[in-house]
C-alpha positions in Angstrom: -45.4 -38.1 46.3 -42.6 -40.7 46.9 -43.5 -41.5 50.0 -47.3 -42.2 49.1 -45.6 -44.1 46.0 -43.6 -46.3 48.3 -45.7 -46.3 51.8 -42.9 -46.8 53.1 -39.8 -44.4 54.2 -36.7 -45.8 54.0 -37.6 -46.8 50.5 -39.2 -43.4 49.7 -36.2 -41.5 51.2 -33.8 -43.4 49.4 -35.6 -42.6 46.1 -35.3 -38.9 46.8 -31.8 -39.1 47.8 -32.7 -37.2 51.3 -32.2 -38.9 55.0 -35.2 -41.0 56.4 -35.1 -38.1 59.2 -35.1 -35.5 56.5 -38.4 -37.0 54.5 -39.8 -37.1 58.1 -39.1 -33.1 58.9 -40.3 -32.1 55.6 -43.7 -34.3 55.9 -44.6 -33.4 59.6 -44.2 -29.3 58.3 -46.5 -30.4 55.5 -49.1 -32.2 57.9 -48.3 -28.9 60.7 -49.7 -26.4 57.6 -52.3 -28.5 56.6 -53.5 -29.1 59.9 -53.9 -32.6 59.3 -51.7 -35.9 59.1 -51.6 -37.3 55.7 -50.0 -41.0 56.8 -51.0 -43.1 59.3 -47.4 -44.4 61.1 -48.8 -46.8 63.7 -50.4 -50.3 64.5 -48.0 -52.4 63.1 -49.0 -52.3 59.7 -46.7 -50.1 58.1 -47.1 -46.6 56.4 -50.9 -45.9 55.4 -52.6 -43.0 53.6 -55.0 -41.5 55.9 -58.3 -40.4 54.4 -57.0 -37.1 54.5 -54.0 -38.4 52.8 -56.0 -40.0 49.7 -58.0 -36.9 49.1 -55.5 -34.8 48.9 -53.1 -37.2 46.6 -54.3 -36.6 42.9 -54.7 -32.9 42.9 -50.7 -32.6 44.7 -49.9 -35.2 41.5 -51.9 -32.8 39.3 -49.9 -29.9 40.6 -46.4 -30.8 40.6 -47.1 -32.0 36.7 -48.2 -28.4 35.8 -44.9 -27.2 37.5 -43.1 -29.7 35.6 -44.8 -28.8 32.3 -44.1 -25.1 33.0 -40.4 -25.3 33.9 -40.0 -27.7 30.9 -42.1 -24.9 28.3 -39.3 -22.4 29.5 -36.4 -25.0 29.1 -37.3 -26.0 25.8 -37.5 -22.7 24.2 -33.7 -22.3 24.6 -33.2 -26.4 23.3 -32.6 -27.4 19.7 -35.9 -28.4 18.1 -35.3 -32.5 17.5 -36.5 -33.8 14.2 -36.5 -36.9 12.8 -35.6 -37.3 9.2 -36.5 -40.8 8.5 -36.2 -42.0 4.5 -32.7 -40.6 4.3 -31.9 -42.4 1.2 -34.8 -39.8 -0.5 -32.2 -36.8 1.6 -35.1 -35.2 3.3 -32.8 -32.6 4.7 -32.6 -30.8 1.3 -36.2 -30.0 1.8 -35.9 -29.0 5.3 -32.4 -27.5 6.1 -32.8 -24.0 4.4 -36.3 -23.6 5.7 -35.2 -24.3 9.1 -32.1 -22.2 9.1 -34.3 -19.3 7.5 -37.1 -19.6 10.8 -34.2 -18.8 13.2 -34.3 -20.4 16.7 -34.2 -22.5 18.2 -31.5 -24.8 16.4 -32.6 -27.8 14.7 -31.4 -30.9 15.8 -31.7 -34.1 12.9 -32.1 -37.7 14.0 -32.1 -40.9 11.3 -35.1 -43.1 12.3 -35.8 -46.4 10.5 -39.3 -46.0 9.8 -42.9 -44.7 10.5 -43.6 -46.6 13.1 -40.3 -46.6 14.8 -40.4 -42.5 14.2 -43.9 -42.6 16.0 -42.8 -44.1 18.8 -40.2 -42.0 19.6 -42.6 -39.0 19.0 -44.7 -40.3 21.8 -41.9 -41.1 24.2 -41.0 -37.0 23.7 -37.4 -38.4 22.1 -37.8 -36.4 19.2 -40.3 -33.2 18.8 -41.5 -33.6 15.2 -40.7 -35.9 12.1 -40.1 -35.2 8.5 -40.8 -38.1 6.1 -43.4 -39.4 4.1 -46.6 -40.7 6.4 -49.3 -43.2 5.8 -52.2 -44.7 7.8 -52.8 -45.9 10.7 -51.1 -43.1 12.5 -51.4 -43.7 16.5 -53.6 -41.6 18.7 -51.7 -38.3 20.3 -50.1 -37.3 16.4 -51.1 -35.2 13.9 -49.2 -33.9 10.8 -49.3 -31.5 7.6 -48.4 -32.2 4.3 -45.7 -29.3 2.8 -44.3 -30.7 -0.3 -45.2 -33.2 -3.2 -42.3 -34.2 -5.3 -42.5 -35.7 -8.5 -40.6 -39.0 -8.9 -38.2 -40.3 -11.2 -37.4 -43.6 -12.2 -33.3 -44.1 -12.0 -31.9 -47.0 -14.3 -28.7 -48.8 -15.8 -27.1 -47.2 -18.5 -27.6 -50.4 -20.1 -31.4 -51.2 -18.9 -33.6 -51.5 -21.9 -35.4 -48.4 -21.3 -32.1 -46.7 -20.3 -32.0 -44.4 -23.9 -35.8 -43.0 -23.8 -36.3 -39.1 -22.7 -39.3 -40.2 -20.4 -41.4 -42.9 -19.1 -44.7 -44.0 -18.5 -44.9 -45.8 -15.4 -46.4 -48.9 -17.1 -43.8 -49.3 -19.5 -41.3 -50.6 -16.3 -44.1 -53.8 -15.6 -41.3 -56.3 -17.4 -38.6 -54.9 -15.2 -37.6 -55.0 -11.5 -38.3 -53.2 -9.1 -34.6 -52.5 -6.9 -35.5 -51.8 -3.3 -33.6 -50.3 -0.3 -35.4 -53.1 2.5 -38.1 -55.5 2.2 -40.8 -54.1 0.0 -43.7 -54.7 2.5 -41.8 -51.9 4.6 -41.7 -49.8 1.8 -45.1 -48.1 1.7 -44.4 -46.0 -1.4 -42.4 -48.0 -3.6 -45.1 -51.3 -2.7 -48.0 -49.1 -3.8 -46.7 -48.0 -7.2 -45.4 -51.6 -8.1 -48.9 -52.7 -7.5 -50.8 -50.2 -8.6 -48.6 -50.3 -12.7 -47.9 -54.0 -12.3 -44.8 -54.4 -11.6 -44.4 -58.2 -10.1 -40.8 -58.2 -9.6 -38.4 -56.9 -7.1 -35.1 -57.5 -5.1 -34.1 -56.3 -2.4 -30.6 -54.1 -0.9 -29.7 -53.1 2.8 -30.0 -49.2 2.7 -26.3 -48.3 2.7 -26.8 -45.2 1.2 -27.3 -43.8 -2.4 -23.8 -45.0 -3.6 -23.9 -48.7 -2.7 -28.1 -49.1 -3.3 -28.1 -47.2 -6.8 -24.4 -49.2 -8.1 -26.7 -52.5 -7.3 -28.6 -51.5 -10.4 -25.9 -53.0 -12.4 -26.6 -56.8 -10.7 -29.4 -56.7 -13.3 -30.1 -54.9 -16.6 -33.6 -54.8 -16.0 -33.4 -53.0 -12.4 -34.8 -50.0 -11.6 -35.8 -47.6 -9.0 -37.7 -44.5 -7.9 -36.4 -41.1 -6.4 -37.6 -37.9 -5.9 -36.5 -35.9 -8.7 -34.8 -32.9 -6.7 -32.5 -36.0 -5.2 -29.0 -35.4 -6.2 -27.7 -38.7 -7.7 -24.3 -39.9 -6.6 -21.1 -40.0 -9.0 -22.0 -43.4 -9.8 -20.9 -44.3 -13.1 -23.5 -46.2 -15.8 -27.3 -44.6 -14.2 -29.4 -41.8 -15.3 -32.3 -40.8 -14.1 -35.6 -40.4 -16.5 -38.5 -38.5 -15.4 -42.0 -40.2 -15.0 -45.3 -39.1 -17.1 -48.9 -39.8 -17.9 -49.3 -40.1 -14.9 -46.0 -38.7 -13.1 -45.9 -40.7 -8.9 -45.6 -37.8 -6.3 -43.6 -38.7 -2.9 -45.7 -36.5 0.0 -43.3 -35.2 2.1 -44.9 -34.4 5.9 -43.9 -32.8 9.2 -45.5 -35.1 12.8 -46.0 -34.0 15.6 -47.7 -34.6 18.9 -50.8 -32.9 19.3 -50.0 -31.8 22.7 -47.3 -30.1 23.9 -45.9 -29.3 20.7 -42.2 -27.7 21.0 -42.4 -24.0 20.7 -40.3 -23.8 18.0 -42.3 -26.0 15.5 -45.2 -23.3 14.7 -41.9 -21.1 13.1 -40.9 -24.1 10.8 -44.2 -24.9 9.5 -44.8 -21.1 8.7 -41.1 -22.0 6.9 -42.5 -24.6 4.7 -45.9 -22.7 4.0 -44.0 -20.0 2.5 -41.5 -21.9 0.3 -44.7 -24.3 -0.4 -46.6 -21.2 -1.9 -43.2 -20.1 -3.5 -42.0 -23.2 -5.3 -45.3 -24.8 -6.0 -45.2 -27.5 -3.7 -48.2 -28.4 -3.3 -49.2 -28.5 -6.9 -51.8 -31.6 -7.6 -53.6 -32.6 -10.6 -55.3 -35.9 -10.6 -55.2 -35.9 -14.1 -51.7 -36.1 -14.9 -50.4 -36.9 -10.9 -50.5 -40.1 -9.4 -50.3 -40.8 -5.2 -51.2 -43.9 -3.5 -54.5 -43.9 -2.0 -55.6 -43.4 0.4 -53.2 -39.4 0.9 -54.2 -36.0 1.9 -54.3 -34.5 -1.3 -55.0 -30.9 -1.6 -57.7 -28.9 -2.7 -56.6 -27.8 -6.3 -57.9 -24.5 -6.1 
């Protein structure tokens, strides 16, 4: 293949780390079986394909990739499956760890992407196997995904925010405050849908350092707040509490990506994983009556 690559075979030879006269052996036993020469050598004009040697190009590619496909299906049962946790403020791992460890192999292996579309597109290079985060449209072509948990949200707050003393909140009640933010809010699918779906015109923004340094920037401004998922385990940081949301209460859908083809063979385990501890802890739990996610999200069927 390198040598119909380069048409040329020094260049070809050197690209396979073999000898010019070793290419040459190992093509004139190929043309000797075939009964046919594959390159024409002669006239001056270089290395050519013959016609021989253009027919029988594409199903030689198509062959070596199914060998490469099959060696790589045997390699990668025996490799840590690579997943991408992206969100890591929200601590996706406490959702995934225990269902991982409790599917066995192979190993799982966490990365810390920036975002969806950073995530995606080491999906489709095949750096990572799958991806555990909250996802929203577009999605590119080649990925699918499941939805296996919706978490109620919380809104954390200053001990000396306004709103700081009450036992719960409805989400319009925070419109007169603002909104704290780990990024720029456009990046921020989630957190930009729910200040614009309850009116909520202000916000400033942090560098995601992690839940210590965002959640002790609450204190630059008594009217500051955030969200987090309510299962999140707040830091020791002194002067916040968290208050739970109601009427309606914001769910953050957690998902596991993939690519569509060539899935890792470990990944049909872990999303039998989260099924079952979906069905056990009533993750999936939806009621548009009293839940609120931004539109447009898989929801699922209630009954």
């Amino acid at each position: 293949m390198g040598t119909a690559r380069e048409l040329h075979f020094g260049r070809a030879a050197e690209s396979l780390s073999v000898s010019q006269q070793a290419l040459s052996k190992r093509i004139a036993r190929l043309e000797s079986a075939l009964g046919t020469p594959l390159f024409d050598r002669g006239g001056g004009q270089g290395v050519r394909l013959t016609d021989a040697g253009r027919r029988f190009l594409e199903p030689a590619r198509r062959t070596l990739a199914a060998a490469d496909r099959a060696v790589a299906a045997v390699r990668d049962g025996h490799r840590p499956l690579r997943v991408d946790v992206w969100g890591h403020l929200y601590a996706p791992m406490r959702t995934l760890a225990p269902v991982a460890a409790a599917a066995g192999e192979p190993a799982l292996e966490p990365g810390h992407g920036r975002d969806l579309p950073s995530v995606a597109a080491a999906l489709l290079h095949g750096d990572v196997d799958a991806a555990f985060g909250r996802v929203h449209p577009p999605l590119p072509a080649g990925l699918t995904h499941r939805l296996v948990r919706l978490e109620p949200v919380d809104a954390v707050l200053g001990a000396d925010h306004p709103l700081a003393a009450e036992p719960e909140l409805r989400p319009e009640q925070l419109r007169g405050s603002v909104l704290w933010t780990p990024g720029a809010l456009d990046r921020l699918d989630f957190l930009h849908r729910f200040a614009r779906r309850f009116g909520v015109a202000e916000h400033a923004e942090s560098p995601n350092l992690g839940p210590e340094h965002f959640l002790s920037g609450l204190h630059g401004d008594p009217r500051r707040f955030t969200l987090m998922p309510a299962d999140v385990p707040l830091p020791r940081t002194p002067g916040i509490r968290s208050v739970p949301l109601v009427r309606p209460t914001p769910l953050y859908a957690w998902s596991l990506l993939w690519r569509a083809a060539d899935p890792h063979p470990g990944l049909p385990a872990l999303l039998a994983g989260l099924a079952e501890e979906a069905g056990r802890s009533r993750w999936l739990e939806y009621d548009p009556a009293r839940d609120w996610l931004p539109e447009p999200e898989p929801v699922p069927d209630p009954a």
